[in-house]
N, C-alpha and C positions, 0 to 999 in steps of 0.2 A: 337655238344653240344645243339643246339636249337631245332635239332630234339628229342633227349633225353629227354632236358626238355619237350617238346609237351604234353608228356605221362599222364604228371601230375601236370602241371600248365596253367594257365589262359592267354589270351596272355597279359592283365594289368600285371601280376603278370611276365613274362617274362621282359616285359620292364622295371620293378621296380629291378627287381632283377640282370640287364646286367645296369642300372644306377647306381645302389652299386656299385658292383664290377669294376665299369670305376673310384672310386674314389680314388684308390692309383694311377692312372694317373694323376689326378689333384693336387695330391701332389709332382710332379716332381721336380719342386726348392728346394723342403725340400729335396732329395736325390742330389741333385746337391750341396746345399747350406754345406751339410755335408762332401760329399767327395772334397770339395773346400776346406772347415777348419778345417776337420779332416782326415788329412793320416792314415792309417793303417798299421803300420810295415814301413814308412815312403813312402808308395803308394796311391794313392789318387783313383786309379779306379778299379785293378785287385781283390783285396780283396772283395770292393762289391760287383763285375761281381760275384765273388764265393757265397759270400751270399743268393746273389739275387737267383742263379740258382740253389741251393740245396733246399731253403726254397721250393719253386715253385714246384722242384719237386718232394717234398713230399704231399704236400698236393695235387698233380696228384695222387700220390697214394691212397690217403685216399678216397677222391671223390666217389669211387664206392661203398664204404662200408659204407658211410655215409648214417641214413635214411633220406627216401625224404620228408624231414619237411624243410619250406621256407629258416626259422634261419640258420640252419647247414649248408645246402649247400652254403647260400650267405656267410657267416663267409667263409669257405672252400675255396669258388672259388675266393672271396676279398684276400687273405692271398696268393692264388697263384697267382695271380696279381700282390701283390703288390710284390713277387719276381721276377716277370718277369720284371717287369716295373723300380723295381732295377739295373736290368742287363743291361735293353734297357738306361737308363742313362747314364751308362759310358759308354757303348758303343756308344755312342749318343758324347757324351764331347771329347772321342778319335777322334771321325770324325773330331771335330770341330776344335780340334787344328792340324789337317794334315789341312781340308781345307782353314784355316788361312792362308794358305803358298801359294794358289794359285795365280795366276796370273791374273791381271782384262781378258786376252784374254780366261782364263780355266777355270771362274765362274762359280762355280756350277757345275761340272764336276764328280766330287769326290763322292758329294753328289746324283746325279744322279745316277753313277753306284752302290751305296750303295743302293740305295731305287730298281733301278731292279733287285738286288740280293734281297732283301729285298722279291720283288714277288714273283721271281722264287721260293724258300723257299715256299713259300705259298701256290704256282699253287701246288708244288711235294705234299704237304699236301694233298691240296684240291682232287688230282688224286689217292692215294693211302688211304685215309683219309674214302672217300667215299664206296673204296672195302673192308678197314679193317672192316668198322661198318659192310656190309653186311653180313661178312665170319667169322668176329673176335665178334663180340657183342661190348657194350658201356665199360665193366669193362676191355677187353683186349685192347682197342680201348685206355680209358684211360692209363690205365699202358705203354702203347707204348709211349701215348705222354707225361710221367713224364721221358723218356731218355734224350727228347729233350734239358731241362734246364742241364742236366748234361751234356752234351756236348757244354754249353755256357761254366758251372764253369770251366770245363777241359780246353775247349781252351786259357779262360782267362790266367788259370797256365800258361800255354805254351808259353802264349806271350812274346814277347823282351819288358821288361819292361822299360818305361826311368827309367832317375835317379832319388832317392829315394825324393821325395819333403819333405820340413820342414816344419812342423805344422804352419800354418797363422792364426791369431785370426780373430775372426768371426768379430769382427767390421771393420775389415779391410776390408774384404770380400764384406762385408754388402755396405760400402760406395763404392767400387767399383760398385754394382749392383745396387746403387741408383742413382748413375751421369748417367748411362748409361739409364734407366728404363725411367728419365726424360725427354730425347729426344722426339720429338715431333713426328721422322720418323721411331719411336718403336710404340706407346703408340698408331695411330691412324691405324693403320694396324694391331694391337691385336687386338683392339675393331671390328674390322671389320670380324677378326677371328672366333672372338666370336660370332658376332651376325651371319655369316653363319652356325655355328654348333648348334645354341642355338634355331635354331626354330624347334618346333615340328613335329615328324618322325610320320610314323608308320609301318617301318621296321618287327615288332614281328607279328602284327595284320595279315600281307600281309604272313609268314610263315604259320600262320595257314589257312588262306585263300587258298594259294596254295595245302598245304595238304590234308584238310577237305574236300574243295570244289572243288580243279582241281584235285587233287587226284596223286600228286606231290610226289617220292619214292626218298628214299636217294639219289637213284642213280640220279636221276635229278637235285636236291639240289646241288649233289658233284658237277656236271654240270655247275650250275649257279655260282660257287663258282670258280672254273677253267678257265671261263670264265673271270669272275672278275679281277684275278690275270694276267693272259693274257694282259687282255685290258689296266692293270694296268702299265704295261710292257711296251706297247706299248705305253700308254700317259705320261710314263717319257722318251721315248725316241724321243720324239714327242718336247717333252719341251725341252730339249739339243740341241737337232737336229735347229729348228729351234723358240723357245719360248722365250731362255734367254735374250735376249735383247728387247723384248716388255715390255711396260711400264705394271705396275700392273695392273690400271683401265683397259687398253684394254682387257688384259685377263679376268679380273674376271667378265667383263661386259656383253661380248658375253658368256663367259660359265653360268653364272648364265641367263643370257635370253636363250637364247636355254634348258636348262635344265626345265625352267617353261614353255615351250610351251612343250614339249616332254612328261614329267612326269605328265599332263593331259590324255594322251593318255592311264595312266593306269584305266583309269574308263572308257573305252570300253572293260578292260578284266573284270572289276567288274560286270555289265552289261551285259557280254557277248556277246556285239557285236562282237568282234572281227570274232565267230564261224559262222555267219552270211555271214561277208565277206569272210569263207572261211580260215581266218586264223589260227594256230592252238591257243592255250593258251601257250607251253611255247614257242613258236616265240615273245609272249609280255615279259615274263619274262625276256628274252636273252636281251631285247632292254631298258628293265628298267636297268640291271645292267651294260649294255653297258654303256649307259648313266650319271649315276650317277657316277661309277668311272674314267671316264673321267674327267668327272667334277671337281670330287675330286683331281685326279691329276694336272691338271691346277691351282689348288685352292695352294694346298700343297706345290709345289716343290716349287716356286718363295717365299713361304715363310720362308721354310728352309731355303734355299739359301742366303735370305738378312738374316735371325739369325745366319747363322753361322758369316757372315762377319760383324756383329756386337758386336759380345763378343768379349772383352778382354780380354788382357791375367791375368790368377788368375781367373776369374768366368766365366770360359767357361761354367762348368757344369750347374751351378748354374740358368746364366741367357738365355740358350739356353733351358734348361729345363722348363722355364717359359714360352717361349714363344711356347714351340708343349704345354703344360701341358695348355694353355686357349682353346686349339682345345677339349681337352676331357674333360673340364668342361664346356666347352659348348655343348658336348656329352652327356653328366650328365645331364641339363637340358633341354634337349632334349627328352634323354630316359623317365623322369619323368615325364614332360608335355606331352609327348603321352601317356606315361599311364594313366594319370589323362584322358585327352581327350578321350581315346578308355574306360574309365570306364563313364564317362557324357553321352555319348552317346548310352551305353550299348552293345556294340560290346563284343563278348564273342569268346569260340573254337568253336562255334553251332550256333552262332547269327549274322548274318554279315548285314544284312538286312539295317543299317546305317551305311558301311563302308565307303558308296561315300560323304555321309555329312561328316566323316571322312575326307576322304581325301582333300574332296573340303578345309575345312578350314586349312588343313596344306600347304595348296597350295598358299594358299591366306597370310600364312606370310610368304611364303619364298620369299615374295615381297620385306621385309623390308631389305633384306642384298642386291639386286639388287639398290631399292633408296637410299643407304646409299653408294653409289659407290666413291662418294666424301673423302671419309676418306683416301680413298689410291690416291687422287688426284695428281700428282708432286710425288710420289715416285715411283723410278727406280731401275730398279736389281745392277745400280752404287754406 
């Protein structure tokens, strides 16, 4: 997708346009909050799952044939979002009430192998993803991935449904998910979600930089992307294996400091020292994304983990949705605030010349989620 868009947008206009479209993620409680107190056909999950995945992927299909005017496609790609992100809800809320049922020794277990299946899916994308665009172009490319949601709705049918749930009024609901939300060892571990997601990237800026300037071909991209998915793989098994019972603060301390000493080291490829030392350019790429999704997965897993074993039963969906749905609005102002920032400073797809003041200063808040370490003080995976 981001190589598509490359074609004919700005990298500002890239990050403003992948921040829309993250905003039917941050509506995740209102998809929860819905199939919580309204059953359908007296179902509360399988009928969205279907919605969600037909909407999605039709508007994969349209995609190609829409013209490349900013409006249309953001409406277009927002609208297949927000079906997918439909889908991922209940399927999100099904987990929660199987891992409800774990046992403090199988914490987080459930959820683990959900999230490496979750890669796998992703790495086969990123491996085949990469040789369709080559062989296939972006319109076959697309149309290939509008099957994908149709084999969410299908399998939803297919599933052994429970029994049919009876309509609950929403203030029922509501006050359920308000006794909970007030807890203190909710409310200070979201904020802290938040503020690691919410400081500004510049994810888009560094695509065009690799293409323009290093001269970066699909096929490397697929590359960077499979690698991803991999490491992803590996750092939720990593977490299972041996993470689940470390207190939060330890994890999130050492991954957020190593992650800020490491992802300085991308302004030796901006610079190009690296070519100096001998190294090549994507040897740096492979070690930023090493890096970062590591990160991310240390960050993540412990937090799912404790939101599943905090819903209740009646607003699984509702209030586990809330709590992944502050990760992606604080992706939303994330995406925003680097675009604003890569347009201040005037970084363009031809102008990089100010990427490293760029990046110095997003470097420089991702400080503030490492001193705010205190928030997840005293909270344990128990």
């Amino acid at each position: 997708m981001r190589y598509w868009m490359m074609e004919w947008v700005t990298p500002a206009q890239m990050s403003a346009i992948f921040g829309i479209t993250s905003i039917p993620w941050c509506l995740k409680p209102l998809y929860g909050f819905l199939s919580d107190s309204y059953p359908i056909c007296g179902y509360r999950r399988r009928p969205y799952m279907v919605i969600g995945g037909y909407l999605s992927s039709i508007m994969w299909i349209l995609l190609p044939f829409c013209p490349r005017d900013e409006f249309v496609v953001t409406l277009v790609m927002t609208l297949s979002s927000t079906g997918l992100c439909l889908a991922d809800v209940m399927a999100d809320s099904l987990l929660v009430e199987i891992a409800r049922a774990e046992s403090d020794e199988d914490k987080g277990t459930i959820q683990s192998y959900s999230w490496m299946l979750r890669f796998a899916g992703g790495l086969s994308a990123s491996i085949f993803g990469a040789i369709a665009y080559d062989y296939m172009g972006a319109v076959q490319v697309f149309h290939l991935n509008s099957l994908i949601p149709v084999c969410i709705a299908v399998s939803a049918m297919c599933m052994d449904g429970s029994r049919p749930s009876k309509r609950v009024h929403w203030r029922d609901t509501a006050q359920k998910l308000s006794s909970v939300v007030r807890k203190s060892n909710l409310y200070r571990p979201a904020m802290f979600l938040f503020l690691i997601c919410a400081m500004p990237g510049y994810g888009s800026v560094l695509t065009f930089f690799y293409e323009r300037k290093l001269g970066f071909t699909p096929d490397k991209f697929g590359t960077l992307d499979v690698l991803g998915h991999v490491v992803a793989i590996i750092g939720t098994f990593i977490y299972k294996k041996y993470l689940r019972n470390l207190s939060f603060r330890r994890i999130f301390g050492v991954a957020l400091f190593l992650s800020f000493i490491l992802e300085n080291t991308l302004l030796l490829l901006v610079f190009h020292t690296n070519r100096s030392l001998g190294i090549p350019d994507f040897v740096f790429a492979l070690i930023e994304r090493i890096v970062i999704t590591l990160v991310g997965q240390f960050i993540t897993m412990p937090m799912v983990v404790l939101g599943a074993r905090l819903c209740p039963v009646g607003v699984e969906g509702t209030l586990y949705a809330l709590l992944m749905s502050i990760t992606n609005i604080g992706g939303v102002v994330s995406e925003e605030w680097g675009s604003l920032l890569t347009t201040m400073f005037g970084v363009s797809s031809t102008n990089f010349s100010n990427l490293w003041k760029l990046m110095l200063l997003c470097h420089f808040f991702d400080l503030i989620p490492l001193f705010s370490i205190n928030l997840v003080r005293d909270i344990t995976p128990e």
